[in-house]
C-alpha positions as a printed NumPy array, in Angstrom:
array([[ 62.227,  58.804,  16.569],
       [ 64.969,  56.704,  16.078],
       [ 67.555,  54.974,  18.557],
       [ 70.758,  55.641,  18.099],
       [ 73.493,  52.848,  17.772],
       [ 74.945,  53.348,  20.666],
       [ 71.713,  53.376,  22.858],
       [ 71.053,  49.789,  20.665],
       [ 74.76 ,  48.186,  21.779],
       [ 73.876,  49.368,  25.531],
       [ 70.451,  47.836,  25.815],
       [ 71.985,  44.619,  24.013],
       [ 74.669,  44.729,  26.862],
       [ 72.55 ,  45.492,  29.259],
       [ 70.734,  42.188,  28.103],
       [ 73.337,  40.218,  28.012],
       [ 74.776,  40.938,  31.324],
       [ 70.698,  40.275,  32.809],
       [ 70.878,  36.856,  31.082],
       [ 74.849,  35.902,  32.68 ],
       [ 73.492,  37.234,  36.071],
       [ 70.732,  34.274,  35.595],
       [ 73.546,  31.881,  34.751],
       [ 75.587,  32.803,  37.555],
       [ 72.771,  32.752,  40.345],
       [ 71.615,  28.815,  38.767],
       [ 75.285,  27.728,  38.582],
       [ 75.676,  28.895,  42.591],
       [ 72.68 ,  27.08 ,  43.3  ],
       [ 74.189,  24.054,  41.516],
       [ 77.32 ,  24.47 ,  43.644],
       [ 76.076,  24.945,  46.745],
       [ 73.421,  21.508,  46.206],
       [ 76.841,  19.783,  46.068],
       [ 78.525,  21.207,  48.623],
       [ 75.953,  22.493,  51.128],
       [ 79.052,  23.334,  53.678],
       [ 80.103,  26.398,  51.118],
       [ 76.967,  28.015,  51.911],
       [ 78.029,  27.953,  55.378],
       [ 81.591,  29.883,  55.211],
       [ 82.271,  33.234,  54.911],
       [ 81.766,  33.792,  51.09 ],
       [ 77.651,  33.989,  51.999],
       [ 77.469,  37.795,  51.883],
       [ 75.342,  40.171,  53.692],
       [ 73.714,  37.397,  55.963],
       [ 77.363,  36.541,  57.309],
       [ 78.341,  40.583,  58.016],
       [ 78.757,  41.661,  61.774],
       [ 76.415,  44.577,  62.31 ],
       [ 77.831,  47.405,  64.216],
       [ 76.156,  48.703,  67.394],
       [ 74.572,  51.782,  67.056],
       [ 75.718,  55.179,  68.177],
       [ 73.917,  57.666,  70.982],
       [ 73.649,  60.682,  69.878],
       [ 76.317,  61.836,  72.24 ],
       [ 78.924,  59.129,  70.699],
       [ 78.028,  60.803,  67.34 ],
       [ 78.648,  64.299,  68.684],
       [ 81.873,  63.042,  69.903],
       [ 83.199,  61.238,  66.809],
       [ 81.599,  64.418,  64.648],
       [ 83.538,  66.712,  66.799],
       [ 86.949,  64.418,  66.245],
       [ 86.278,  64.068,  62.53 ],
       [ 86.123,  68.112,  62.38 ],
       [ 89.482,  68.418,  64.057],
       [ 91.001,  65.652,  61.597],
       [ 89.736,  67.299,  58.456],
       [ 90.729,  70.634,  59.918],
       [ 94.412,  69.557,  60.854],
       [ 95.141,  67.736,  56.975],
       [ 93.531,  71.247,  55.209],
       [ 96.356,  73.306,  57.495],
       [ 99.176,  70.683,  56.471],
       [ 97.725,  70.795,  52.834],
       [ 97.636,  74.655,  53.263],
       [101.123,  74.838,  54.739],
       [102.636,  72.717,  51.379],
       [101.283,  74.69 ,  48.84 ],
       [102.787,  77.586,  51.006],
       [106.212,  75.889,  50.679]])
């Protein structure tokens, strides 16, 4: 069976995109040898991220309970346009 052109272009893309991702991950290690204080700030990613605290179950009644009233007030404003 044979590939169509289009499948051909998207695995050459998909290729090509693999071997910049390589580039870019050597060229941040390069960087941050050089200046080892970048790795520090807040550009780091995921390891620099806050983590929320987690919800009871009775907090996540509560804010399920206040999303239902928000969603339920802008679908009778929404209603209440397209009446008007």
């Amino acid at each position: 069976m044979m590939t169509s052109t289009s499948d051909r272009s998207r695995e050459w893309a998909r290729l090509g995109a693999k071997a910049r991702l390589v580039e870019i991950d050597q060229e941040r290690a390069e960087i941050l040898r050089e200046y080892p204080d970048l790795g520090r700030s807040s550009l780091g990613g995921a390891a620099h991220r806050r983590s929320r605290p987690k919800l009871t179950p009775a907090a996540k009644r509560k804010l399920s309970a206040g999303m239902r009233k928000y969603w339920a007030r802008r679908k009778a404003l929404a209603a209440a346009k397209a009446k008007a």
